[in-house]
RORO-283405 format. One record per residue (C-alpha): residue in three letters; x, y, z. Coordinates in steps of 0.2 Angstrom, whole numbers, plus 5000, padded with zeros to 4 digits. Example, Ala and Ser with C-alpha at 12.3 -4.5 7.8 and 13.67 -1.06 7.14 Angstrom:
2
ALA506249785039/SER506849955036/
END
This chain:
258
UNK699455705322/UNK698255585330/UNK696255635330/UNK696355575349/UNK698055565360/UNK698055455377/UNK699555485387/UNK699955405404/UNK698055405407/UNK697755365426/UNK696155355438/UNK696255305457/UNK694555285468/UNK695455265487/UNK697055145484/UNK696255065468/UNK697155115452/UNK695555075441/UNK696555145425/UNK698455145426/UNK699755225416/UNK698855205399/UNK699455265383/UNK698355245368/UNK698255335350/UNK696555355337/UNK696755415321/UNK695355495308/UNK694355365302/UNK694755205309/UNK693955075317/UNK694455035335/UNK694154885348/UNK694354885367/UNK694254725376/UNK694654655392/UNK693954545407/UNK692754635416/UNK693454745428/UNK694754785416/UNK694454935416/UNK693454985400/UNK692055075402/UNK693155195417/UNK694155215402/UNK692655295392/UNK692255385407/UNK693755485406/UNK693955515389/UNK692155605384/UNK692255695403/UNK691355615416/UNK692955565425/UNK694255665430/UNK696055585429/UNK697255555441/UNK698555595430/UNK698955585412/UNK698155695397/UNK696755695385/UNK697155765371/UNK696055805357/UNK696555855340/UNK695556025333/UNK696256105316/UNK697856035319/UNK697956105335/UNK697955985353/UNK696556025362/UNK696655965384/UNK695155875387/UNK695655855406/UNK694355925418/UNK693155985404/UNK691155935406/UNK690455815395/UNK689455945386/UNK690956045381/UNK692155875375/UNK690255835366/UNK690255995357/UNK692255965351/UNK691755815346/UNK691655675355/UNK690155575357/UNK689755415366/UNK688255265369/UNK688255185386/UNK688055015390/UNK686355035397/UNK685155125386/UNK684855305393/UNK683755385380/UNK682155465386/UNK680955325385/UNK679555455390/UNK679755545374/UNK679555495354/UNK680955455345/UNK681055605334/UNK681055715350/UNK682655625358/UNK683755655343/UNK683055855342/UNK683855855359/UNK685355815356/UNK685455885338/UNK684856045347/UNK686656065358/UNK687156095339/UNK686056235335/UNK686756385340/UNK685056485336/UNK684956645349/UNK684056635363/UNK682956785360/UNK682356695343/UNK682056535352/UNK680956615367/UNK679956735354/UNK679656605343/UNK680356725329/UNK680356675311/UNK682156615310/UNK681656485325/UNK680556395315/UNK681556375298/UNK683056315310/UNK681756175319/UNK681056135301/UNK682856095296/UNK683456005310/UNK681755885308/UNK682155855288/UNK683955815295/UNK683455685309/UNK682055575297/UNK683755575287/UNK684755485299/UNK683355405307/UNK683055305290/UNK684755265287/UNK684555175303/UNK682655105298/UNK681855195310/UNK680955335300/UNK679155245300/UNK679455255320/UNK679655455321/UNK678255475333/UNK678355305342/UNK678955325362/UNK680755285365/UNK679955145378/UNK678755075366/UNK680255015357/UNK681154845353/UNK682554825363/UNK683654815347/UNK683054965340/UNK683155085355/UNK685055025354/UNK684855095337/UNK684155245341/UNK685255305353/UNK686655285342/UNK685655395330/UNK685655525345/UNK687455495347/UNK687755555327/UNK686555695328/UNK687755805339/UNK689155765321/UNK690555695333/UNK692355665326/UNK692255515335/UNK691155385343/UNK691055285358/UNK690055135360/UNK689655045376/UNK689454875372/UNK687954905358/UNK687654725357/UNK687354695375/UNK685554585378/UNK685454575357/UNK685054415348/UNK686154355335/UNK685154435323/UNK685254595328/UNK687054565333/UNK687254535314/UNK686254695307/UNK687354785322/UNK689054735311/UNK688254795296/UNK687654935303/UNK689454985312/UNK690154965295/UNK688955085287/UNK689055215299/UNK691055225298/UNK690955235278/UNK689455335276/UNK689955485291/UNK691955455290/UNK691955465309/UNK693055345320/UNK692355225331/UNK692755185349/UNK692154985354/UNK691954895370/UNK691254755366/UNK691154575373/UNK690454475356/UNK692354425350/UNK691554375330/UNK690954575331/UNK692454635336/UNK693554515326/UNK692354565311/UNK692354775312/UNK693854835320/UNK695454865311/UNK696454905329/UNK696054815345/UNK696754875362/UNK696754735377/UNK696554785394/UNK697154685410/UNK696954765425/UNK696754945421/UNK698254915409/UNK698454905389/UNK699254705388/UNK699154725368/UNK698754815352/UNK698654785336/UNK697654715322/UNK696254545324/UNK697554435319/UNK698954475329/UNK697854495344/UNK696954325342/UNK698654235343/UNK699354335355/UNK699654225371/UNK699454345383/UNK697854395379/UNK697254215375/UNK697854215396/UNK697054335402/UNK695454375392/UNK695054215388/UNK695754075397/UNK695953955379/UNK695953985363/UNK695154145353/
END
């Protein structure tokens, strides 16, 4: 059973089908592209798979303990706890706060700690809040980012608060991962340490990644699947190779060769 099922996914805004009709499947720990024009589609697609849509028609369906799980019409915070997690195309971390405080956010929708502990400041509180740090200078020095803890968000290079919000991302444990575009307004050295660092993240957390992206080499380079979007349609699927020489997309994506 797929990790993440899309069948006959569809979003209209007035008489504009933005999404039409889309069928799509993402297994456990796989690497996965999603490309297009723009306009295409893309990030409405996103939208409606981690809740900030609602379809039109079609389902959501997320796989939990072998069981499918109907993501339609839930908030983002409850498809986030299941599991889901995204980056968006523009940067929307909380430039007014350091960096270790934006991952204790979202690691914090993962602390079930009672609310009674939390307000009294009991005991228990502070031995969950000491863990929790220990477990974000972890991941923010697998991302190089551990001598930054108490940096601003906003006081940042703009490569590394990309960084950092993917940090955020993983700190809520998703089953899978949407990325925006992550190497939107990068240089090609950090579009570089970005390939590295997508590989890393998929062998090192065994989680499946979602990419929209618009740098082909990236794409080309990480994913294993690629899905083509025309139109608020899937034109194509398939691995790199087959999607490169595929005719259609040469048409309509690229106008030439890949």
């Amino acid at each position: 059973m797929p990790l993440l099922t899309v069948n006959s996914l569809t979003k209209n805004f007035g008489g504009l089908a933005a999404v039409s009709h889309v069928n799509m499947t993402f297994e456990n720990n796989e690497l996965v592209g999603l490309i297009g024009p723009n306009g295409a589609g893309k990030t409405t697609l996103f939208n409606l798979l981690t809740g900030v849509y609602e379809p039109s028609s079609g389902d959501v369906l997320f796989t939990i303990n072998e069981k499918e799980e109907r993501l339609n019409g839930m908030k983002p915070y409850k498809i986030a706890d299941l599991g889901l997690s995204r980056t968006f195309q523009n940067i929307r971390l909380f430039k007014d706060l350091t960096v270790m405080d934006n991952v204790l956010i979202a690691m914090n929708s993962k602390n079930k700690e009672g609310f009674l502990s939390s307000v009294l400041r009991l005991p228990k509180f502070y031995r969950t809040e000491e863990k929790m740090r220990h477990k974000v200078k972890e991941l923010l020095t697998i991302f190089n980012l551990a001598d930054k803890v108490d940096t601003l968000a906003k006081n940042l290079p703009y490569g590394q608060q990309r960084r950092l919000e993917i940090v955020r991302a993983l700190a809520t444990e998703p089953k899978i991962l949407f990325l925006d575009e992550p190497a939107a307004g990068m240089n090609p050295q950090e579009t570089a340490e970005l390939t590295q660092l997508i590989r890393q993240i998929q062998k090192d957390f065994g989680l499946t990644i979602v990419l929209i992206e618009h740098d082909m080499s990236l794409v080309m380079d990480v994913c294993e699947r690629i899905y083509v979007l025309e139109y608020g349609q899937v034109i194509a699927e398939g691995n790199p190779e087959k999607i490169k020489n595929d005719p259609r997309v040469i048409e309509a994506y690229l106008g030439g060769e890949l």
